[in-house]
C-alpha positions as CSV (number, residue, x, y, z in Angstrom):
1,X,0.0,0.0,0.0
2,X,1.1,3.3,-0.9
3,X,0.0,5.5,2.3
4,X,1.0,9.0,2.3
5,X,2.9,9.3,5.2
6,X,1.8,12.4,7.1
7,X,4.1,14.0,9.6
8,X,3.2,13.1,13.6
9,X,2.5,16.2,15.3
10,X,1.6,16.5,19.1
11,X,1.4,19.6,21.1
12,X,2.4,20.3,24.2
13,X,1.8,23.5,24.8
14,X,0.4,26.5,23.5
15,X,0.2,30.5,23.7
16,X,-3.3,31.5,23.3
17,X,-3.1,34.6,24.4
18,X,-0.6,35.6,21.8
19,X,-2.9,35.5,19.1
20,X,-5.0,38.3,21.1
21,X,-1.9,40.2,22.0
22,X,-0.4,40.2,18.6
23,X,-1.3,40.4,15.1
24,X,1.2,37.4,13.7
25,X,2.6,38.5,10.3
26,X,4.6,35.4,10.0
27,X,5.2,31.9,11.5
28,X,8.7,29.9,11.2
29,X,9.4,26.5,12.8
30,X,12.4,26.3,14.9
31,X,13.9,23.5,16.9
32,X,15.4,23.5,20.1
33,X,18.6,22.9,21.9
34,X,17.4,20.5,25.2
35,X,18.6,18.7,27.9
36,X,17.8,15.2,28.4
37,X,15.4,15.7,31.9
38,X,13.9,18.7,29.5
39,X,12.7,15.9,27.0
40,X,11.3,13.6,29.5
41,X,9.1,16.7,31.0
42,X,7.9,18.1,27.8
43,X,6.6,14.4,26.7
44,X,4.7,14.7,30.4
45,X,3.4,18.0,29.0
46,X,4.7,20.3,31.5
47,X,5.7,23.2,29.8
48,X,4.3,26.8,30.0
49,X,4.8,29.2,27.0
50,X,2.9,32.2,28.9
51,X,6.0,34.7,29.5
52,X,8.2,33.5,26.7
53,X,10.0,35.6,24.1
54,X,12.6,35.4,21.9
55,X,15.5,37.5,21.4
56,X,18.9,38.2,19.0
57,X,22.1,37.2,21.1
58,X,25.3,36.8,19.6
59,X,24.0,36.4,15.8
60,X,21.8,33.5,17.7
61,X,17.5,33.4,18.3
62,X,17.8,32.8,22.3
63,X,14.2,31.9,23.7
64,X,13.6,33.6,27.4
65,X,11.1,32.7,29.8
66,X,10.1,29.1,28.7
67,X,8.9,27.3,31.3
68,X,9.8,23.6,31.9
69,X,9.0,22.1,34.9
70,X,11.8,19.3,36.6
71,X,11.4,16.3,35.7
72,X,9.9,14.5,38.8
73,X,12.1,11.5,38.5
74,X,15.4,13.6,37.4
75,X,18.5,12.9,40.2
76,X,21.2,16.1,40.5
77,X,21.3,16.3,36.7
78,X,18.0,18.0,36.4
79,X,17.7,21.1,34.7
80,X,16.5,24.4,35.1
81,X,13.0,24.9,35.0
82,X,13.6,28.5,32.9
83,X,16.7,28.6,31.4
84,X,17.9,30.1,28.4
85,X,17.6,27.8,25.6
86,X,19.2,27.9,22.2
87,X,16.2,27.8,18.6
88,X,17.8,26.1,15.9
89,X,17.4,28.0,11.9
90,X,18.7,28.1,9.4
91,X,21.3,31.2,8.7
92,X,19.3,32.7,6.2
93,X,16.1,32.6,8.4
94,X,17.9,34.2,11.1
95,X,19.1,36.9,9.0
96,X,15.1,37.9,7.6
97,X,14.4,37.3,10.9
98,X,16.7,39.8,12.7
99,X,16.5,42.4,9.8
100,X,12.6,42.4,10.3
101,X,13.2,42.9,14.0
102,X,15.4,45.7,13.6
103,X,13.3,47.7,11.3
104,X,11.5,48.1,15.0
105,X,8.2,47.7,16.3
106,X,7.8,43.7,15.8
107,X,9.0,41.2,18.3
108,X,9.7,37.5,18.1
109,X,6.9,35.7,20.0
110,X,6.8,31.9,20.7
111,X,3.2,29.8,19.9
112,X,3.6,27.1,20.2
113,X,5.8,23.8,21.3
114,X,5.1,20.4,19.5
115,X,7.2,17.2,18.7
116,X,7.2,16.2,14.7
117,X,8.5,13.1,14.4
118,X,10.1,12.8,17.7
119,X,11.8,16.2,17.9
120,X,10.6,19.5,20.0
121,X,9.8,21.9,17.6
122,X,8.9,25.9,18.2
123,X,6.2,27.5,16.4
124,X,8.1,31.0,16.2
125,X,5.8,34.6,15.4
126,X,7.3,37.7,13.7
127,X,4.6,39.5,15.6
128,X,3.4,43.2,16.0
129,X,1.7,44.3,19.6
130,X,-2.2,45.4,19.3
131,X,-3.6,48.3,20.9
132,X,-6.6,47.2,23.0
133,X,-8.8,49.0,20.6
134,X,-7.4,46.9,18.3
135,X,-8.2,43.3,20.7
136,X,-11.9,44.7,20.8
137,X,-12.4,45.5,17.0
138,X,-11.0,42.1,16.1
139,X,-13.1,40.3,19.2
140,X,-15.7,42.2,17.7
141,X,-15.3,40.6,13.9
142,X,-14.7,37.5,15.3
143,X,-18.4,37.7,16.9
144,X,-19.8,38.9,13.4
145,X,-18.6,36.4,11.4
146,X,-19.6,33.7,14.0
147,X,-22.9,35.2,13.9
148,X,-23.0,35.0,9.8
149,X,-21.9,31.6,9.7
150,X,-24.5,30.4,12.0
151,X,-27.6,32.1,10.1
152,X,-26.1,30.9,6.8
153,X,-25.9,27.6,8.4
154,X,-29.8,28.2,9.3
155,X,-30.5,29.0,5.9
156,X,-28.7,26.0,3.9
157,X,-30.6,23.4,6.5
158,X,-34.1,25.2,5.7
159,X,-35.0,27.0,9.3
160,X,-35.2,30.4,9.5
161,X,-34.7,32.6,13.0
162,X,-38.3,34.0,13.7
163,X,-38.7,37.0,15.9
């Protein structure tokens, strides 16, 4: 049999709130430099991307703030929960990265943290920050088009909303 083989993707974590925060102009995927304790606690699913960000250091994408909890069963080797860790891209990503960044008012943001195949992968933002004016006008056309779906939906199946 001739099965497409479709790449294994499981989440661990996610930053919802980024989406509200930000409006994402582009994703990239990154992987990550990780100790072995690091591993065993992000297959547990205990990882927090709610106060992560990444940043330029030394011609490098560093990710801050990524929380990973110890892994309960680690001995002295274990590692810190919110250490610096390394995002691994290619050269030429990092340079339209870091030349987007540069140009000012966007920020790298982290959304995501999923193994493909085995391997801890980063779903990395090129973000700009909203103004809460912003958050509520989207919020806003969120509910409108949730609101034209559903009548449309009413209208395709034959029921009409009566008053």
């Amino acid at each position: 049999m001739n099965a497409s083989k479709q790449p294994e993707r499981r989440l661990i974590a996610a930053n919802k709130k980024a989406r509200h925060d930000y409006t994402i102009l582009k994703t990239y995927e990154a992987g990550i430099v990780l100790a072995g304790t690091e591993v065993k606690s992000l297959r547990d699913g205990r990882a927090s991307l709610v106060d992560a960000f990444a940043q330029e250091r030394d011609g490098e994408i560093m990710l801050y703030g990524l929380h990973i909890a110890e892994y309960g069963y680690g001995t002295w080797t274990n590692h810190q929960p919110r250490r610096t860790r390394k995002l691994l891209l290619h050269r030429v990503e990092i340079e339209r990265i870091l030349a987007k960044v540069r140009e000012g008012g966007i920020t790298l943001v982290p959304l995501s943290m999923y193994f493909e195949n085995g391997w801890a992968k980063v779903e990395l933002a090129l973000a700009r920050g909203r103004r809460s004016y912003d958050k509520r006008q989207a919020l806003a056309e969120r509910d409108a088009n949730r609101e034209i779906a559903r009548e449309f939906s009413r209208h395709l199946k034959g029921r009409t909303k009566r008053a």
